[in-house]
N, C-alpha and C positions, 0 to 999 in steps of 0.2 A: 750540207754535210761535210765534217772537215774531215780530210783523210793526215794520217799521218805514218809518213814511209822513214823505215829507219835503218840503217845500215852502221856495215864496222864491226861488230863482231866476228868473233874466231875464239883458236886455240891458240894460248900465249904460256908459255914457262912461269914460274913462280917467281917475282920480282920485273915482271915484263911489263910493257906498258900497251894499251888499246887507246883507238880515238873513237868514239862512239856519234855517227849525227843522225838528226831527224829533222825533215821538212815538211812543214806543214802549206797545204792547201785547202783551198774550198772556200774558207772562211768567209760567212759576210759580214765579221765582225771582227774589230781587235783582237788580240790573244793575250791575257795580260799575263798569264803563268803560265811557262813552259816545266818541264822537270821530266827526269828518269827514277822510275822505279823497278825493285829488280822481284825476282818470284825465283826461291830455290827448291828444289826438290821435295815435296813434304814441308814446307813452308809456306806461312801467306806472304802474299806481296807485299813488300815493305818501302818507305821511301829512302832513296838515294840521294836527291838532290835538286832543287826548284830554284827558280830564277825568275825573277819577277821583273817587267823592264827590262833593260838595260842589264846591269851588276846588282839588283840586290837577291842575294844567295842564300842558301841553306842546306846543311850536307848535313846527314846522318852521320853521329859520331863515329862511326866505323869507319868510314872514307875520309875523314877532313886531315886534312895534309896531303892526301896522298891523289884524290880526284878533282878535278875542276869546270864545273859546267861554265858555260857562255853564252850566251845569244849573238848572233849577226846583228848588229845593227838593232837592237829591241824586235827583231821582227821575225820571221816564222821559223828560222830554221837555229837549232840549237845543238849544243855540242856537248861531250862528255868526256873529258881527257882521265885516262884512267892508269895511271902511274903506281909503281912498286906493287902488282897487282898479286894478292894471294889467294890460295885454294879455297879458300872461303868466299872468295869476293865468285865463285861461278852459281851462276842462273840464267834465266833470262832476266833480259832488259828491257822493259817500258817506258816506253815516250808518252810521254802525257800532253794535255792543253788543255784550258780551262780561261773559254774565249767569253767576253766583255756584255756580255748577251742576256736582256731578264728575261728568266732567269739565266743564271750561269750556267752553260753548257759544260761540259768536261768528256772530253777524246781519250783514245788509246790507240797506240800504232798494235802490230802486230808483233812486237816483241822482237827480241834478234839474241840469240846463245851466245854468253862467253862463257869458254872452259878454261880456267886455271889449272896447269897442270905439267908436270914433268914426264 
C-alpha cells in the first residue's frame, strides 16, 4: 500500500508564494506519475499539475506561469512551487501517484489547505 504524506500548506496574502511537497512510500513498484490536484469549496477536484519522470509536465491553464511542479530525482517525492498565488488558487491540495503496476494502481495523500487571502 502506498502512503502518501504531504506537507506545505498555510495561509499566504494575495501575490504570496507556497512550496507544496509530498513523499511517497510503500511502493513495490515504480511510480511513473506523480501530480497535485486541488478540491475547492463546492467544487469537484480538478487537476493542477502531473509530472511524469523526470520533467515532463502539465499544468492546468489556470496555474501555468505562475506554478511549478518537480520531482527529486524521477523518484518518490515531489514538489509544487506555487508563486503570485490568488484567492482563487484556495482549496485543498492533493498528491496523487499512479505506480507502474498491472493494472495501474493510483494513491491519494490526505490533502493539505491553502487559504489565499488578506
Amino acid at each position: 500500500q502506498v502512503q502518501l504524506v504531504e506537507s506545505g500548506g498555510g495561509l499566504v496574502q494575495p501575490g504570496g508564494s507556497l512550496r507544496l511537497s509530498c513523499a511517497a512510500s510503500g511502493s513495490r513498484f515504480s511510480i511513473s506519475v506523480m501530480g497535485w490536484y486541488r478540491q475547492a469549496p463546492g467544487k469537484e477536484r480538478e487537476l493542477v499539475a502531473t509530472i511524469f519522470g523526470r520533467s515532463t509536465t502539465n499544468y492546468a491553464d489556470s496555474v501555468k506561469g505562475r506554478f511549478t511542479i518537480s520531482r527529486l530525482n524521477a523518484g518518490n517525492t515531489v514538489y509544487l512551487q506555487m508563486n503570485s498565488l490568488k484567492p482563487e488558487d484556495t482549496a485543498v491540495y492533493y498528491c496523487n501517484a499512479v505506480t507502474e503496476s498491472i493494472p495501474l494502481a493510483t494513491y491519494w495523500g490526505q490533502g493539505t489547505q491553502v487559504t489565499v487571502s488578506s
